[in-house]
PASEBA-1860 file (N, C-alpha, C; in nm, 3 decimals):
! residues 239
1> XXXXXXXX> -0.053/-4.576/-7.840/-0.079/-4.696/-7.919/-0.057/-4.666/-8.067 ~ 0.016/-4.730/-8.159/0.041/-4.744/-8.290/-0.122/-4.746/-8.367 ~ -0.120/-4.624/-8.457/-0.221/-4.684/-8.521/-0.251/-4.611/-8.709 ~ -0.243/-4.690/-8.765/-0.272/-4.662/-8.877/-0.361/-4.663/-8.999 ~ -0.408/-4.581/-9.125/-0.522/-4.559/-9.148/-0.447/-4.554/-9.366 ~ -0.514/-4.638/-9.429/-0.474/-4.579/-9.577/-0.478/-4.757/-9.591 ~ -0.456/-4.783/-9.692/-0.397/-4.859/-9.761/-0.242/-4.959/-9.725 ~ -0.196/-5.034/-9.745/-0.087/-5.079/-9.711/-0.023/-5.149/-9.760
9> XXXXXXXX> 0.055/-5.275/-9.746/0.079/-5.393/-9.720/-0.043/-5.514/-9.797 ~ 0.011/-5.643/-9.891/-0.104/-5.748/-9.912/-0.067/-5.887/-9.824 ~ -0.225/-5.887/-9.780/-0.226/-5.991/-9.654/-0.297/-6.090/-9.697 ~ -0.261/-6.237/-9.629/-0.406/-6.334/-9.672/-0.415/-6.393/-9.542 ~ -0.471/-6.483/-9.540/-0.530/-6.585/-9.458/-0.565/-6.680/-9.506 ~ -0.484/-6.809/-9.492/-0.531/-6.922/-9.492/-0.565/-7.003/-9.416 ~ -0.690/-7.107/-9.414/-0.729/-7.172/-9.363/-0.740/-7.330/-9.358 ~ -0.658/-7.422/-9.297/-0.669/-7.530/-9.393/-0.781/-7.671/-9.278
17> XXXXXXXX> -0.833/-7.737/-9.311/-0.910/-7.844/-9.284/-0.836/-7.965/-9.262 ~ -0.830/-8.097/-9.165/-0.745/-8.207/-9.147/-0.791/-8.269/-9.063 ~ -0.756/-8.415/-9.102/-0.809/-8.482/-9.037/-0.677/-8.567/-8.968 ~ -0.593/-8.505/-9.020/-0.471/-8.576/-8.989/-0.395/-8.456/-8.865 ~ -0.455/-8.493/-8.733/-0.415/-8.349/-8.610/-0.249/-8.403/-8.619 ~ -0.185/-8.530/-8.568/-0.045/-8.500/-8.552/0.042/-8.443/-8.657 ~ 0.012/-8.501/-8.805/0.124/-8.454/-8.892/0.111/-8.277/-8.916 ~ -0.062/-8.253/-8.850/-0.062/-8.112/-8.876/0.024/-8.015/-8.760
25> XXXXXXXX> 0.012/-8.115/-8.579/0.119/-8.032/-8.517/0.272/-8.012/-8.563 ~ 0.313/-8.161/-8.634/0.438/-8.105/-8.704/0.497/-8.034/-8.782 ~ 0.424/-7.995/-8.903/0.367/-7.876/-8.963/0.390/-7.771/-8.926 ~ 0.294/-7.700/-8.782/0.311/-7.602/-8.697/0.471/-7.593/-8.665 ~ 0.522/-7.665/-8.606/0.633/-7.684/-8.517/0.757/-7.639/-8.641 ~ 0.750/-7.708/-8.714/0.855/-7.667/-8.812/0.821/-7.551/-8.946 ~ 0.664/-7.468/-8.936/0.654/-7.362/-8.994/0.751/-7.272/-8.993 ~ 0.817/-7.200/-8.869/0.855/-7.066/-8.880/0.967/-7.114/-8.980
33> XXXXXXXX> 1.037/-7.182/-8.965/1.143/-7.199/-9.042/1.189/-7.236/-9.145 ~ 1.050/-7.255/-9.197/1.025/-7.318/-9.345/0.974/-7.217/-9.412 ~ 0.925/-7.083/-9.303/0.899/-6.995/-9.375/0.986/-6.849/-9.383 ~ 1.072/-6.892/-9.278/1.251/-6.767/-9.266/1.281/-6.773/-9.430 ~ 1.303/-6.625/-9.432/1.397/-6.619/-9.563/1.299/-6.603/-9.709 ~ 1.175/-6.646/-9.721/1.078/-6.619/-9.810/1.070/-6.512/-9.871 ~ 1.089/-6.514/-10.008/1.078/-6.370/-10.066/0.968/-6.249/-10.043 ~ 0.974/-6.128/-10.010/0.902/-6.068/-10.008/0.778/-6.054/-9.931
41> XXXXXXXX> 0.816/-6.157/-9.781/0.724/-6.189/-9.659/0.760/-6.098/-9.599 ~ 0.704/-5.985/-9.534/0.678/-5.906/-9.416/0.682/-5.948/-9.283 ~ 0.578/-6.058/-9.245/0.495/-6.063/-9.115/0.439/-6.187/-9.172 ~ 0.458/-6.324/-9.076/0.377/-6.432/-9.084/0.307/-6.500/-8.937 ~ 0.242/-6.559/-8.916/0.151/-6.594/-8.864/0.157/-6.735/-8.862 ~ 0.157/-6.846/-8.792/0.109/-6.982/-8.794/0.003/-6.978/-8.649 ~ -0.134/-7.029/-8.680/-0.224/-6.981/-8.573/-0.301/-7.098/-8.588 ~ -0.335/-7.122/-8.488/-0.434/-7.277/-8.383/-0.595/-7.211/-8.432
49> XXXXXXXX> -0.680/-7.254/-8.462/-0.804/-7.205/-8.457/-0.923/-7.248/-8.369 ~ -1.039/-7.240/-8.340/-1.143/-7.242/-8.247/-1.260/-7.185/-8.224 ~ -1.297/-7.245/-8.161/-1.505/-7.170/-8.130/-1.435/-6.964/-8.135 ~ -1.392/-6.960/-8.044/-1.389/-6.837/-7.976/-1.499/-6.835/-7.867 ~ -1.592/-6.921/-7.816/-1.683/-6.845/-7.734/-1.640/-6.828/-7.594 ~ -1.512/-6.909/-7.550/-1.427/-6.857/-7.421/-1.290/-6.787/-7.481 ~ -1.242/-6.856/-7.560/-1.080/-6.820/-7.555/-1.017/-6.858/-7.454 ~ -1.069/-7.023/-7.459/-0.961/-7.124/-7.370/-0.927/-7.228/-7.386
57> XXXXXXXX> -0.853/-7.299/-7.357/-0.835/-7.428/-7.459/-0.889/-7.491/-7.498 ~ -1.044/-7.557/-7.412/-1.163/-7.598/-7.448/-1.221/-7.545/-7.607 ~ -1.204/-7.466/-7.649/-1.236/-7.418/-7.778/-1.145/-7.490/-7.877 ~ -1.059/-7.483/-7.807/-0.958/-7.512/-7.954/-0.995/-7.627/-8.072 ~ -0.952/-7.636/-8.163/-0.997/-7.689/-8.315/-0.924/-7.787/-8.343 ~ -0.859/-7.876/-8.324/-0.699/-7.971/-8.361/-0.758/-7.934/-8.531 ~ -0.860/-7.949/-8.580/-0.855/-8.009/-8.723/-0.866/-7.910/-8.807 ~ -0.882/-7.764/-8.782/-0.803/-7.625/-8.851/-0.732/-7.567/-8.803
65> XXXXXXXX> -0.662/-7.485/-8.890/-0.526/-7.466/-8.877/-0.504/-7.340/-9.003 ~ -0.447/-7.221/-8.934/-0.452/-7.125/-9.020/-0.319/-7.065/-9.036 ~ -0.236/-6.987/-9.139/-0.187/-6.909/-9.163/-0.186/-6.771/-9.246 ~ -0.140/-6.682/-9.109/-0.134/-6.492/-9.170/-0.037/-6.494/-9.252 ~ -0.025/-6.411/-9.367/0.119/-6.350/-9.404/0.098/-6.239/-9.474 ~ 0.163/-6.164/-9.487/0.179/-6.045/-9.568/0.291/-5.984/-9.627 ~ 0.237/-5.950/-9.705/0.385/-5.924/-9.790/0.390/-5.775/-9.894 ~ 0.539/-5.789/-9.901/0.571/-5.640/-10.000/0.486/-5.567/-10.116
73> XXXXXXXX> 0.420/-5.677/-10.178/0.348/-5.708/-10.319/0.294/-5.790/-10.374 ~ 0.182/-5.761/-10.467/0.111/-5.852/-10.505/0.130/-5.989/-10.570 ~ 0.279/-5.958/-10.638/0.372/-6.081/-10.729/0.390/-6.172/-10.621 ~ 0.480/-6.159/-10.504/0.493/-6.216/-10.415/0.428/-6.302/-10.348 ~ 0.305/-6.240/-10.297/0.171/-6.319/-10.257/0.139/-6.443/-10.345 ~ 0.118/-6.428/-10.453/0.059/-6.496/-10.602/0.166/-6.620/-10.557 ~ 0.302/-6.591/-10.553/0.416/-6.697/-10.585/0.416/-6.786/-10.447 ~ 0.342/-6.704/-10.349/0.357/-6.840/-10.209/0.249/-6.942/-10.223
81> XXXXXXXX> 0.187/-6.909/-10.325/0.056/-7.045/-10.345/0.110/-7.141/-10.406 ~ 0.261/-7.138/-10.478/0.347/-7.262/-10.510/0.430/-7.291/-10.435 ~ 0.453/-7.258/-10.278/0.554/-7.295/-10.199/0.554/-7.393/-10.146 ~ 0.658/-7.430/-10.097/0.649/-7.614/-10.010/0.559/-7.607/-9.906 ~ 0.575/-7.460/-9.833/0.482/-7.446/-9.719/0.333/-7.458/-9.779 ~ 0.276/-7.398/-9.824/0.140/-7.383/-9.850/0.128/-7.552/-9.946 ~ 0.177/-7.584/-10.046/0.153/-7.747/-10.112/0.138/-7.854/-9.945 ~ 0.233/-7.832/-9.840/0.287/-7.928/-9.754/0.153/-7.951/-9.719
89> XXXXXXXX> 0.042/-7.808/-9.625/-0.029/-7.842/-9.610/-0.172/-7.883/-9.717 ~ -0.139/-7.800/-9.776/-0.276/-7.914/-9.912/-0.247/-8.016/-9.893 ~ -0.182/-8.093/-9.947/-0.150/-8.204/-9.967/-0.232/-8.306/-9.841 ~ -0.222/-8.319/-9.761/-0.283/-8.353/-9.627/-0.440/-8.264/-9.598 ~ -0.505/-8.141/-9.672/-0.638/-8.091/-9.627/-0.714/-8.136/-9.701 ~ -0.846/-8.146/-9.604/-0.972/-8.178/-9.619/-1.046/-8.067/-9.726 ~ -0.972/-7.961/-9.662/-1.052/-7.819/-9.757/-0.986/-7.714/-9.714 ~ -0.977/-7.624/-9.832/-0.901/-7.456/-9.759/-0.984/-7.375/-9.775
97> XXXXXXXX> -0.972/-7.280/-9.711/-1.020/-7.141/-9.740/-0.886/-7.051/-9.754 ~ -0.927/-6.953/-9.858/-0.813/-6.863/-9.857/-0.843/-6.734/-9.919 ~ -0.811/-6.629/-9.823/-0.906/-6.469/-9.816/-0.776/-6.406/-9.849 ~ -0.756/-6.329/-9.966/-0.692/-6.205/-10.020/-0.718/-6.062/-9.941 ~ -0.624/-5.992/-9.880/-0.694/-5.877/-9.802/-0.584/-5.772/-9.834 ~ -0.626/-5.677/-9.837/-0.586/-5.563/-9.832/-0.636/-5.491/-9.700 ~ -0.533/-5.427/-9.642/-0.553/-5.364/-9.486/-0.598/-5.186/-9.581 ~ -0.695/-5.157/-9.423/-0.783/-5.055/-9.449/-0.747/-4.949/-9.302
105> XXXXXXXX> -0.751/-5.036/-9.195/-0.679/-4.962/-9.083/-0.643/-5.026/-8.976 ~ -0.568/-4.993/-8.903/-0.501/-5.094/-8.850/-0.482/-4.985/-8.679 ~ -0.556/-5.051/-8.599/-0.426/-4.983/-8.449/-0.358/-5.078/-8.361 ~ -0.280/-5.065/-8.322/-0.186/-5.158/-8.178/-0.133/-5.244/-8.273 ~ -0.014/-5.313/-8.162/0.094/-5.381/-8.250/0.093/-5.526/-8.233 ~ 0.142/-5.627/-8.318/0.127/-5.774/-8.273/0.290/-5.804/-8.293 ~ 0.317/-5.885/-8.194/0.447/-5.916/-8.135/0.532/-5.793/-8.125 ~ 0.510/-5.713/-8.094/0.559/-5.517/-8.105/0.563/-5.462/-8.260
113> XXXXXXXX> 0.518/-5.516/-8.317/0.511/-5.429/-8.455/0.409/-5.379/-8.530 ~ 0.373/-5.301/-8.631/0.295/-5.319/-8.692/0.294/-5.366/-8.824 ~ 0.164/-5.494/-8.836/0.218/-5.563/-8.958/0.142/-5.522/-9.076 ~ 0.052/-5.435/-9.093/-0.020/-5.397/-9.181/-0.003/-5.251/-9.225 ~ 0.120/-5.144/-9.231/0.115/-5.032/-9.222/0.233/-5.067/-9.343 ~ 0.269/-4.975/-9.499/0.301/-4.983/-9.584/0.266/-4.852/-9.700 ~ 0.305/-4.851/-9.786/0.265/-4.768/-9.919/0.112/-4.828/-9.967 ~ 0.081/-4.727/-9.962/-0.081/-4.765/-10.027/-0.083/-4.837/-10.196
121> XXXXXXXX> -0.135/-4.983/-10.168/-0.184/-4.990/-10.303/-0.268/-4.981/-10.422 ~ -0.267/-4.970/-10.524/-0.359/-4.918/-10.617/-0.481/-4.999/-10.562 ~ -0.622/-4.914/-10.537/-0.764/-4.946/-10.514/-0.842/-4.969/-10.635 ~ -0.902/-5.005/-10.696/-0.966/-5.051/-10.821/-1.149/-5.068/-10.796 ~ -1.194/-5.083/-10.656/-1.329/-5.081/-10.622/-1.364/-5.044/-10.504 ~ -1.341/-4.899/-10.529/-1.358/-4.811/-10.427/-1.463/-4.744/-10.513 ~ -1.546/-4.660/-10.373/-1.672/-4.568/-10.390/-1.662/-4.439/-10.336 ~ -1.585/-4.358/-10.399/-1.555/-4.221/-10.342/-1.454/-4.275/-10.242
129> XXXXXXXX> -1.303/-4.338/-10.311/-1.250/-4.360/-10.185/-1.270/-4.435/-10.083 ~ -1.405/-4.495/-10.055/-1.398/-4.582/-9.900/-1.493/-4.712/-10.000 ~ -1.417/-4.832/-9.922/-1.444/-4.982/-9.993/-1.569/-4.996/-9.946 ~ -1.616/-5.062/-10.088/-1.769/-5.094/-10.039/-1.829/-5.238/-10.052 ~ -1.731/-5.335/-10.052/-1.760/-5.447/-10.050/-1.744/-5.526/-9.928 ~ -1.694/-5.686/-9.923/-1.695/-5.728/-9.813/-1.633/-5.680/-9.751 ~ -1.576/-5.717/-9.613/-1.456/-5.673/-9.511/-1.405/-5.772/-9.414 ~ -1.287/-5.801/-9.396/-1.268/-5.904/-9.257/-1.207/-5.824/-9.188
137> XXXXXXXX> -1.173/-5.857/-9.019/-1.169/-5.814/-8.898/-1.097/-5.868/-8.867 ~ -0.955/-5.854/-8.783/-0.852/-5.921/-8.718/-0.842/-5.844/-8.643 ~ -0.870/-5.930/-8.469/-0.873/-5.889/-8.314/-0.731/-5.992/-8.265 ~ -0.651/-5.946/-8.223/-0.596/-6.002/-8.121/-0.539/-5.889/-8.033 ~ -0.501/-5.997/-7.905/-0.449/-5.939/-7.785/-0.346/-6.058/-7.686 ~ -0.248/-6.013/-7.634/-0.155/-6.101/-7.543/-0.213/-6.082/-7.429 ~ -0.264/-6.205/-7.355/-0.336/-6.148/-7.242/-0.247/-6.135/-7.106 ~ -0.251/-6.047/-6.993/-0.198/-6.069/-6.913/-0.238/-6.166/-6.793
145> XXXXXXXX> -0.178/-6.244/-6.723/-0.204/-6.338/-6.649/-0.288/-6.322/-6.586 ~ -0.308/-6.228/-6.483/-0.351/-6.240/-6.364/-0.497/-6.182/-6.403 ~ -0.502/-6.110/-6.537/-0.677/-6.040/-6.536/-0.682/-6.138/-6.639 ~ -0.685/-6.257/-6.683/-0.741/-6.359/-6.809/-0.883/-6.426/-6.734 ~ -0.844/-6.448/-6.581/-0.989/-6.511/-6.565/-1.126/-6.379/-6.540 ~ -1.057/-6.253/-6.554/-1.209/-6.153/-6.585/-1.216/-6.161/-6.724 ~ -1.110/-6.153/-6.814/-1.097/-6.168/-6.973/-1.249/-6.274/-7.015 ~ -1.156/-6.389/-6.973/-1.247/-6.497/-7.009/-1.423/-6.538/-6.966
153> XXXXXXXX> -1.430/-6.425/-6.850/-1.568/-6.453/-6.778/-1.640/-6.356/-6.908 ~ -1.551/-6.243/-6.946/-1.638/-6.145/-7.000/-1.704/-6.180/-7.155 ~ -1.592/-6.298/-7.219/-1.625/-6.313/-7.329/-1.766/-6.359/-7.404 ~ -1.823/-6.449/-7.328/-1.892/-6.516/-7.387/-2.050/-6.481/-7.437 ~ -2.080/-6.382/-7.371/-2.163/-6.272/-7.399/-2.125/-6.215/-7.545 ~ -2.047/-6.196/-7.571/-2.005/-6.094/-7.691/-2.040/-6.220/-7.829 ~ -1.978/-6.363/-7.739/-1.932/-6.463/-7.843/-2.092/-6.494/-7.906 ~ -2.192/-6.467/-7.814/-2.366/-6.486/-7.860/-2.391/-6.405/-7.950
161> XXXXXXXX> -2.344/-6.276/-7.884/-2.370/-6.165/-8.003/-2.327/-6.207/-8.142 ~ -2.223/-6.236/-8.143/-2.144/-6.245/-8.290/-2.225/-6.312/-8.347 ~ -2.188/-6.468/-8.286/-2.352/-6.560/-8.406/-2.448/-6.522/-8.499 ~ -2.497/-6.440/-8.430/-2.619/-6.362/-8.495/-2.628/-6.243/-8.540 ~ -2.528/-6.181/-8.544/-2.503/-6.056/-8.581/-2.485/-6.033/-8.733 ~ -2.576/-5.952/-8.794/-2.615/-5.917/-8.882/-2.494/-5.882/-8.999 ~ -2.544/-5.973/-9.127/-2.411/-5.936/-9.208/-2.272/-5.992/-9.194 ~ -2.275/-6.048/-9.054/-2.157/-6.171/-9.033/-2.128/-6.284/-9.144
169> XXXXXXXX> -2.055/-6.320/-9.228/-2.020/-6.436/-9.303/-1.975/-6.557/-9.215 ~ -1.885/-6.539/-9.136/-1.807/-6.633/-9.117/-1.737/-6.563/-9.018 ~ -1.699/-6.649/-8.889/-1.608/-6.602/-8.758/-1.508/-6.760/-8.736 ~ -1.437/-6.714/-8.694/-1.281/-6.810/-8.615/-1.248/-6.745/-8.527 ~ -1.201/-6.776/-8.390/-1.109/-6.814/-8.327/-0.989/-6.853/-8.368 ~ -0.860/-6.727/-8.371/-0.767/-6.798/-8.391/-0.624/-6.751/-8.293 ~ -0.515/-6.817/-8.228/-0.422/-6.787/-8.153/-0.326/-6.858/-8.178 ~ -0.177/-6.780/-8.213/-0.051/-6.880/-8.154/-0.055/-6.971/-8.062
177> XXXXXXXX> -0.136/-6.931/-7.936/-0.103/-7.049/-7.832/-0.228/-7.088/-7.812 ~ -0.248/-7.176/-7.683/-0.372/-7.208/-7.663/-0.405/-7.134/-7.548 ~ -0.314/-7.069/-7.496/-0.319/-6.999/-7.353/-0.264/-6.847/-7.372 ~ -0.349/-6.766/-7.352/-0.266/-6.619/-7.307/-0.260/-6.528/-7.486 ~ -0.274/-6.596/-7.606/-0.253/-6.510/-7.733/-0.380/-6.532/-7.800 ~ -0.457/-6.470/-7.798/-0.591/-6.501/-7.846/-0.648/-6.393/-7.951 ~ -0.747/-6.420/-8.026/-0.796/-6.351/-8.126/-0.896/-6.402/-8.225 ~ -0.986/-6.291/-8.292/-1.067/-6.349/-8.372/-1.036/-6.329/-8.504
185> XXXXXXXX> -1.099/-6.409/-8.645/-1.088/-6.337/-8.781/-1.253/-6.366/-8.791 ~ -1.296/-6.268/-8.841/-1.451/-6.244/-8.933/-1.427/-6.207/-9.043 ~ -1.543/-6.237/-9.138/-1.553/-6.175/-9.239/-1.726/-6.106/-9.232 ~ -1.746/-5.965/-9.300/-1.838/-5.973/-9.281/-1.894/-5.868/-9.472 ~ -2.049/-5.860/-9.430/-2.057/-5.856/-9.604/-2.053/-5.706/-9.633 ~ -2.004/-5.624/-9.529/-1.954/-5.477/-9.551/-1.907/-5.440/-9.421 ~ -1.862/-5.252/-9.434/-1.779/-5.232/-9.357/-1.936/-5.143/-9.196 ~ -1.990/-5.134/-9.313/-2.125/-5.090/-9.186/-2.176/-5.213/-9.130
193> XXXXXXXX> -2.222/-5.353/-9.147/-2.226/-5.463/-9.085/-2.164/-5.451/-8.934 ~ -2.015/-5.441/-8.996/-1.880/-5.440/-8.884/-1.893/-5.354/-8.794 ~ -1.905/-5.255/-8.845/-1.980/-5.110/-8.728/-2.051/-5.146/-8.681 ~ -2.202/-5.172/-8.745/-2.319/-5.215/-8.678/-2.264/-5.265/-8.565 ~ -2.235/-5.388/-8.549/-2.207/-5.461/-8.458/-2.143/-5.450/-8.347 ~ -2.028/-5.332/-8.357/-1.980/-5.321/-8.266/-2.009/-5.200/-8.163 ~ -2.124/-5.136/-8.242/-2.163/-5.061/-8.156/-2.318/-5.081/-8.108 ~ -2.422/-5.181/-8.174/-2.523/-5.256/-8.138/-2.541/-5.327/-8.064
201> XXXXXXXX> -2.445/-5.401/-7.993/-2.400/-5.522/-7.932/-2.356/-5.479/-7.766 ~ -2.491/-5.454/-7.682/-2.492/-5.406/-7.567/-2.354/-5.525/-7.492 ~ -2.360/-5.612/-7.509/-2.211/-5.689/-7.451/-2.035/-5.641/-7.495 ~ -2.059/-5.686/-7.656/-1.954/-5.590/-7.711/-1.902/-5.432/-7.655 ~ -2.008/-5.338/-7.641/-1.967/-5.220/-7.566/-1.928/-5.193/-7.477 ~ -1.979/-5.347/-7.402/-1.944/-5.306/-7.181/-1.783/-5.391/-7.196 ~ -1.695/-5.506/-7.310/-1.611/-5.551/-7.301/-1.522/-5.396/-7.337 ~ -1.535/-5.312/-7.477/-1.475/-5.226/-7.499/-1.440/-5.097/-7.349
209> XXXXXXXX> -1.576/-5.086/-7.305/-1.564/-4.991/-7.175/-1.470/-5.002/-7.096 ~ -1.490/-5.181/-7.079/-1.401/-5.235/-7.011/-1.246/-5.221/-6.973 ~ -1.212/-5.272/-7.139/-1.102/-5.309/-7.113/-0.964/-5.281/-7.094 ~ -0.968/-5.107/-7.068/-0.861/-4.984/-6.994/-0.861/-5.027/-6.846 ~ -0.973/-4.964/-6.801/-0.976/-5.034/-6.646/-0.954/-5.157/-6.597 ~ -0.993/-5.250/-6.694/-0.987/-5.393/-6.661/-0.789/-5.473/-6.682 ~ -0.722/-5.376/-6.746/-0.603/-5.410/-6.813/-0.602/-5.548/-6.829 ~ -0.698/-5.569/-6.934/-0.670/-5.714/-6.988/-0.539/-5.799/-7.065
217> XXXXXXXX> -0.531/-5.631/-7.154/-0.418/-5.694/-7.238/-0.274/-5.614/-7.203 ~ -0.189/-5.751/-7.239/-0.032/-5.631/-7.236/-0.021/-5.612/-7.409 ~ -0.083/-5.644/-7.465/-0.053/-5.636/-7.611/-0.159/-5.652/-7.717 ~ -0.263/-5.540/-7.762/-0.371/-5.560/-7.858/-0.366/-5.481/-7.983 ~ -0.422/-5.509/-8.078/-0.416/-5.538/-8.214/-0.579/-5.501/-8.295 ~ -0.664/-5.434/-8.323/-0.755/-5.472/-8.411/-0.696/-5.370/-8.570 ~ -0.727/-5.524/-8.632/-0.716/-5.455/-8.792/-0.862/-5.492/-8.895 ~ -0.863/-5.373/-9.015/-1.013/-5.392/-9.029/-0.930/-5.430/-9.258
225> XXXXXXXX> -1.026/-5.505/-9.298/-0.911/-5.499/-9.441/-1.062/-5.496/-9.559 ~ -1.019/-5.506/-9.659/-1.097/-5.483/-9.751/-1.066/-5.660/-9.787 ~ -1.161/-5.759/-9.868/-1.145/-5.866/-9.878/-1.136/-5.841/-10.032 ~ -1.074/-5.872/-10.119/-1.009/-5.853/-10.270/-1.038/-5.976/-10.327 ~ -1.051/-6.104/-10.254/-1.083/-6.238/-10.323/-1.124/-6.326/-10.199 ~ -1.176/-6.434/-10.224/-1.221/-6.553/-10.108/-1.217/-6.658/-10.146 ~ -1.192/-6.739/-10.166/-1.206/-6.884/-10.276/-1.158/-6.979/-10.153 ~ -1.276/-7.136/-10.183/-1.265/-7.218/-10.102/-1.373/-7.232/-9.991
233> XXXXXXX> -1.308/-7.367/-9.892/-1.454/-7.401/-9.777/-1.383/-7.388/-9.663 ~ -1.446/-7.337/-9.516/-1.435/-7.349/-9.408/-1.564/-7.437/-9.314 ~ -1.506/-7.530/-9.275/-1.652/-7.630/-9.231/-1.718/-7.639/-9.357 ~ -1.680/-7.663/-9.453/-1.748/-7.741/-9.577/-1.872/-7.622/-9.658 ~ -1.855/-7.499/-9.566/-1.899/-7.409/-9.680/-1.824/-7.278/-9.689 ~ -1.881/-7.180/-9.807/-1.784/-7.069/-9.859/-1.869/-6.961/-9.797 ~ -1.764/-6.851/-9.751/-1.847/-6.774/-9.659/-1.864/-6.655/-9.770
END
């Protein structure tokens, strides 16, 4: 499994709010290609959002709607907050959220690559080297067919845990599809929170035990990032 550890690559996440679901599926539909060719884009993302407490369509969100991207440099990043893509959807949201990240470590690949592995960039609030502020979490996995209905039995246990789990800001559900590409984003208010949790969380541990034997996924992903900025609402507050 691909996995990497340092500094990298600058990533964000946006999140946008609507009340308008069709013009936002069109949106989706004609993203990738509105976003081919973009200066200094790496790796983008157009992703469906949701509860997460199954990771099945029943969750799903019509009225958020998120996009990953990452890119070469920090100039770059800065300049897609004036693009047609990112105005198209303002223009039509209720509210955004939008998280600045810097990747911290990264293992397994999403669509076979890895999108967070790069030249380390200059750190500015670091504590002996390791970040000591907030942190968000990006889980995904391609599930394979035939083990999704143990996938899905196993989740929802974990999805209780999260709620309440200590130091959590803010969780999504988010996937390319509504079927079979699934994943979470958190933010949480440090990087021991994030630990905590994943090793506190008697459900969380029996899914991890799990999920070699269980071959859930043909394709998984967790990346852990340092959060550099947050500005904006998700469900009408700032996490």
């Amino acid at each position: 499994m691909s996995r990497w550890e340092g500094g990298g690559s600058y990533a964000e996440l946006r999140l946008w709010g609507t009340d308008a679901v069709l013009p936002a599926l069109g949106r989706m539909a004609r993203g990738r290609r509105s976003l081919r060719g973009t200066p200094g884009l790496r790796f983008a993302k157009l992703l469906g959002t949701g509860s997460g407490d199954t990771f099945s369509p029943r969750d799903a969100d019509p009225h958020h709607w998120a996009l990953l991207t990452v890119w070469a440099d920090e100039a770059t990043r800065a300049d897609f907050a004036a693009s047609r893509v990112v105005r198209s959807w303002q223009a039509a949201a209720t509210e955004e959220l939008v998280v600045s990240l810097t990747p911290l470590t990264s293992r397994g690949l999403w669509s076979g690559v890895q999108p967070f592995a790069g030249n380390p960039p200059p750190t500015t609030e670091a504590d002996g080297g390791r970040w000591r502020g907030p942190v968000a979490a990006i889980t995904r996995a391609r599930l394979r067919t035939l083990r999704s209905p143990s996938f899905h039995r196993a989740v929802p246990p974990v999805a209780d845990d999260l709620r309440t789990a200590e130091g959590l800001r803010a969780s999504v559900g988010i996937g390319e599809s509504p079927v079979g590409l699934q994943g979470t984003f958190s933010v949480w208010e440090s990087s021991d929170a994030l630990v905590g949790f994943a090793y506190r969380s008697a459900a969380h541990r029996e899914v991890v035990r799990r999920t070699d034997p269980a071959r859930w996924y043909a394709e998984e992903m967790f990346a852990r990032f340092a959060v550099t900025d947050l500005s904006g609402t998700y469900r009408g507050g700032t996490p």
